[in-house]
N, C-alpha and C positions, 0 to 999 in steps of 0.2 A: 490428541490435545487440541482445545479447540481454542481461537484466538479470541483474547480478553479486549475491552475496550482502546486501553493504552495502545497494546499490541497492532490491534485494526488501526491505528493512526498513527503509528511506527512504522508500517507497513505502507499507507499512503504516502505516507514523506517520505518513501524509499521508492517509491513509484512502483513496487509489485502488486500493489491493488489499487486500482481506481476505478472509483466510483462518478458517474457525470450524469446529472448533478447529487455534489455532496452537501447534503445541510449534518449540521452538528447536531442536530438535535434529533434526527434519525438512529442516532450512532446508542443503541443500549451496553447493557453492562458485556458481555458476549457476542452481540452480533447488530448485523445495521437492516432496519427499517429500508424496505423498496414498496414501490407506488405502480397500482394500478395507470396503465397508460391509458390512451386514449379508441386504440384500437377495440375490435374482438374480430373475431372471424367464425364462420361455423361450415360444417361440409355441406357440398350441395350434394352427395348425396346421402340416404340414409341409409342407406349399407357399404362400409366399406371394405376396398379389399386391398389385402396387406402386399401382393405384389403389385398394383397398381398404382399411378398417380391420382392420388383422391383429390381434386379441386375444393378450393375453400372460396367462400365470402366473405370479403371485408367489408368492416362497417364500422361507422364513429360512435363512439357512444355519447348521446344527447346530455346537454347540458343538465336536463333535468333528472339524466339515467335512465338508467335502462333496467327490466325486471329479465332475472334469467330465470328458466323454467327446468327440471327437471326432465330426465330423457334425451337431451342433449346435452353433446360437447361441446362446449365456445372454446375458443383460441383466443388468449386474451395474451398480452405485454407487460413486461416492466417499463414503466416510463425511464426507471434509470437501466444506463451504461454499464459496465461491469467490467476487467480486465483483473483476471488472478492470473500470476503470475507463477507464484513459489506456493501454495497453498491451493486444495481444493476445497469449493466452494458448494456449499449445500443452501439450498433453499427449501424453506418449511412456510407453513403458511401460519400467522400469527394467530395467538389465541380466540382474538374479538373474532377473525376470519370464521374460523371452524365453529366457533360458537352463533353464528349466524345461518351454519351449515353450506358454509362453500368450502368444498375442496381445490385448491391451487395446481394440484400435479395427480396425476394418477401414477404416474411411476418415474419421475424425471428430475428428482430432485437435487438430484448431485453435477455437479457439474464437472469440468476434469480441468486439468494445470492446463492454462494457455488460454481458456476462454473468453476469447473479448465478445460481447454481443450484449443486447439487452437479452432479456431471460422472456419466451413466451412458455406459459401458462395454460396446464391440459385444467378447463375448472369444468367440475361437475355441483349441484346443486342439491341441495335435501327436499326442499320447497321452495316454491319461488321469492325470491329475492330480489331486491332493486338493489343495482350498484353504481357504481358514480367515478368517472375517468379522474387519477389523483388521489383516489382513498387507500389507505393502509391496507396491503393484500400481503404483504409476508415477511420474511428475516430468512437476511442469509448469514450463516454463520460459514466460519474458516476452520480447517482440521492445517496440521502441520503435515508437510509429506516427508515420508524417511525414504530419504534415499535418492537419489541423481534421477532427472525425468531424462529417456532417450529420446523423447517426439513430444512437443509440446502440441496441444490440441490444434494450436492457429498456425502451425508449422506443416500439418497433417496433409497430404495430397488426399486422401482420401475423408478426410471430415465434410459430412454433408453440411452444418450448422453454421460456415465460418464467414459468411455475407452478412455484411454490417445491416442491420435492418430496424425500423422501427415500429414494423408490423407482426403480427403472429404468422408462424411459418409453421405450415404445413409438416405432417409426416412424410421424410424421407426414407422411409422404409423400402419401398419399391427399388432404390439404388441396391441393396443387398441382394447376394447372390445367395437364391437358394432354393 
């Protein structure tokens, strides 16, 4: 079951979901509007490898934007906050998004009970594209969970993900044993 508008602001005035910053006018009929931040990052290098630390480049995106190119990954942010609580939280990229041909996640869209962090962003490109730090980049909608969580994400001694950040962060892959 996914959470209705009411619901989502029943939920913030229970303090199990919080959004920073919240505008009301974000808030659709199922799900709420999040904003490109102002970061992106990209790898320096161009092959990466999945037991390695793969180092990224940060970088602000210019007031007048930025074009993103095909062929590469940017690591890009939500400008907002996020803490779900009792409900897990999915992010999809809104329609005008995809129809511009940016993709927001390549496989990451779900998030798990406990997540406080802003949300970074695997985006890949169809053609190039100028974007702009604050523009509509996706909706995250809420599912109900059944059943008692025994570890909540932010409780996790082993979750890589759980340093408050306002930058795009890197694959922690390399932490896995394998």
């Amino acid at each position: 079951m996914i959470l209705s508008d009411k619901r989502i602001l029943e939920e913030i005035d229970k303090g199990t979901i919080i959004i920073e910053p919240f505008k009301r006018e974000c808030l659709g009929t199922n799900s709420y509007d999040v904003h490109l931040g102002k970061y992106l990052a990209t790898y320096e290098s161009r092959v990466l490898d999945a037991k390695a630390h793969n180092e990224i480049e940060h970088f602000e995106i210019p007031k007048d934007g930025y074009i993103l190119h095909p062929g590469t990954l940017y690591l890009g942010v939500t400008l907002e906050y996020t803490e779900t609580h009792s409900h897990v939280p999915f992010l999809e990229g809104k329609s005008s998004t995809g129809r511009l041909g940016i993709d927001i996640h390549a496989t990451a869209g779900k998030g798990d009970v406990g997540f406080c962090n802003t949300w970074t962003l695997e985006i890949s490109v169809a053609q190039p594209v100028k974007i702009y730090a604050g523009m509509p980049i996706g909706q995250l909608i809420y599912f109900v969970v059944e059943g008692n969580i025994e570890t909540m994400y932010n409780t996790k001694g082993n979750a890589k993900y759980n340093n408050k950040t306002t930058r795009p962060v890197e694959s922690m892959m390399w932490k896995n044993k394998f």
